[in-house]
N, C-alpha and C positions, 0 to 999 in steps of 0.2 A: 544257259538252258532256258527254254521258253516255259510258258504256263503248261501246256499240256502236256511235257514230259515231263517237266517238276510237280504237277498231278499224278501222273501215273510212277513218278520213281517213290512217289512218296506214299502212295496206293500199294506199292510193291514193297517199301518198309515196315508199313505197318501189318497186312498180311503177315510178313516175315514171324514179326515179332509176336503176333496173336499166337502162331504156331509153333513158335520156339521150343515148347515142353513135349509136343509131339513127335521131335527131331532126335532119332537117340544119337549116340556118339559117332558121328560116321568121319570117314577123311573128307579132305580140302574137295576133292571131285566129289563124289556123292551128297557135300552139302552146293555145290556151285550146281551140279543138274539139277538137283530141291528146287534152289533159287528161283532159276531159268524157269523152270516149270508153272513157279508161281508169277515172274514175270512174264510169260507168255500167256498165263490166262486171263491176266489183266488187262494185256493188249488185247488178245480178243474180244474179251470185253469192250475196252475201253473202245475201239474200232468199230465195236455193234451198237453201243450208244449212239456216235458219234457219225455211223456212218461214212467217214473218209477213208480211215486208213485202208481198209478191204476191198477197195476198187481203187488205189490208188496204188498198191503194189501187189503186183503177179508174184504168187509162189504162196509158198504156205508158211507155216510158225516153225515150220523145221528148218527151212532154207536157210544157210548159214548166214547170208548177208538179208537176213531181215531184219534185225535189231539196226546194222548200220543205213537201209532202206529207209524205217521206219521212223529214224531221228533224222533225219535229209528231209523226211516229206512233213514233218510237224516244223521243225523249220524253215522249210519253204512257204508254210502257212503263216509264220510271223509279217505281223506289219514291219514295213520299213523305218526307219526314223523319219522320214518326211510325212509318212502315214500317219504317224502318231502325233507329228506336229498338226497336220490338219483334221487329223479327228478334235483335239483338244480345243482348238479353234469352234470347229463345229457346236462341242457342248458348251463353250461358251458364248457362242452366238445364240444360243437354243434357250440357255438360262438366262438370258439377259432380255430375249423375246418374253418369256413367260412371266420375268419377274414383273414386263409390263401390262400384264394383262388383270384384270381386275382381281380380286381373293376369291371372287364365288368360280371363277375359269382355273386359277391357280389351282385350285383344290380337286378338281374335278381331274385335272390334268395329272396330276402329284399321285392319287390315290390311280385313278387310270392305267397310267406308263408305269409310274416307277413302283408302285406297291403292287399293282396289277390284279385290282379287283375286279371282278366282274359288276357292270352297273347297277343291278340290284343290290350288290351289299356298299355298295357308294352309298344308293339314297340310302340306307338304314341306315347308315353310320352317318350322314348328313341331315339324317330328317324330314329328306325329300321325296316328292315321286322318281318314278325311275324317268321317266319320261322327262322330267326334269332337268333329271343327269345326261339323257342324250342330246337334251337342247344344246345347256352348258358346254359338252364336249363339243359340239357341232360348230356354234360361237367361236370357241378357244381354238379349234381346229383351225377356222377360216380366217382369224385374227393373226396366227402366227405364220397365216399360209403368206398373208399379204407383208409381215413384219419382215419372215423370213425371203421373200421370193428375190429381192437383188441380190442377196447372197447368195443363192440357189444358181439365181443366172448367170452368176461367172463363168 
C-alpha cells in the first residue's frame, strides 16, 4: 500500500472511531454502508485536495468499481524503484552541493527550502536585511547551479 492510500485508510479509521458512540447497534451491512459512506467522503475529499483522483477516473463515488479504480490510479502514481533509487541519488548530490557552500549560503538555503520561510522572517531570525537574504539566496542559487550542472547534464 502506498503513502496516499495508507493516508486516507487511516483518515477513514480514525473518522470511524471519533464516531463510534454515534453508531447504535446495527448489523454487519448497515455498519459496512456507515463505513463506505465515511470512506467515500474522504475520497472526495482527499481527491479535492489533491486534485488527481476526479479527473483521473470517470463515474461517480457510487460506481461500483470506484474504490478498485481509485487504488489502480494512486498506484500508478507510485514511483518506481529505480525512481526512488535516483531520486535518493539526487538528494544526495544536492546535500553534498550545499554542504559545500559557505554557512551564510547554507543558512539562507536551509531556512528558504526546507523550513520555507518567507525572506523577511529569514532576516529576523538572521539579523539581517531582507535584501541581504535575496543576495545570499541569489549567490547560493548560482553556486549550486554550476556545482550541480554535470550532474544535471547527463
Amino acid at each position: 500500500m502506498n503513502c496516499a492510500a495508507l493516508t486516507i485508510s487511516n483518515e477513514v479509521a480514525l473518522i470511524a472511531h471519533q464516531k463510534r458512540d454515534k453508531v447504535e447497534d446495527r448489523n454487519e451491512v448497515e455498519f459496512l454502508a456507515w463505513l463506505r459512506e465515511i470512506a467515500q467522503n474522504v475520497i472526495r475529499n482527499w481527491s479535492r485536495r489533491e486534485g488527481r483522483v476526479a479527473m483521473r477516473i470517470p463515474g461517480s463515488l457510487n460506481n461500483e468499481d470506484f474504490f478498485e479504480n481509485f487504488a489502480q490510479s494512486i498506484e500508478s502514481d507510485a514511483p518506481s524503484p529505480e525512481m526512488l533509487v535516483l531520486n535518493q541519488e539526487r538528494i544526495q548530490m544536492i546535500r553534498k552541493a550545499i554542504s559545500q557552500l559557505p554557512l551564510i549560503h547554507q543558512q539562507v538555503i536551509w531556512l528558504f527550502y526546507v523550513e520555507e520561510l518567507p525572506e523577511n522572517k529569514i532576516a529576523n531570525r538572521l539579523g539581517i536585511r531582507k535584501g541581504t537574504v535575496k543576495s545570499r539566496l541569489h549567490t547560493a542559487r548560482q553556486r549550486l547551479a554550476v556545482f550541480l550542472e554535470p550532474y544535471i547534464m547527463e
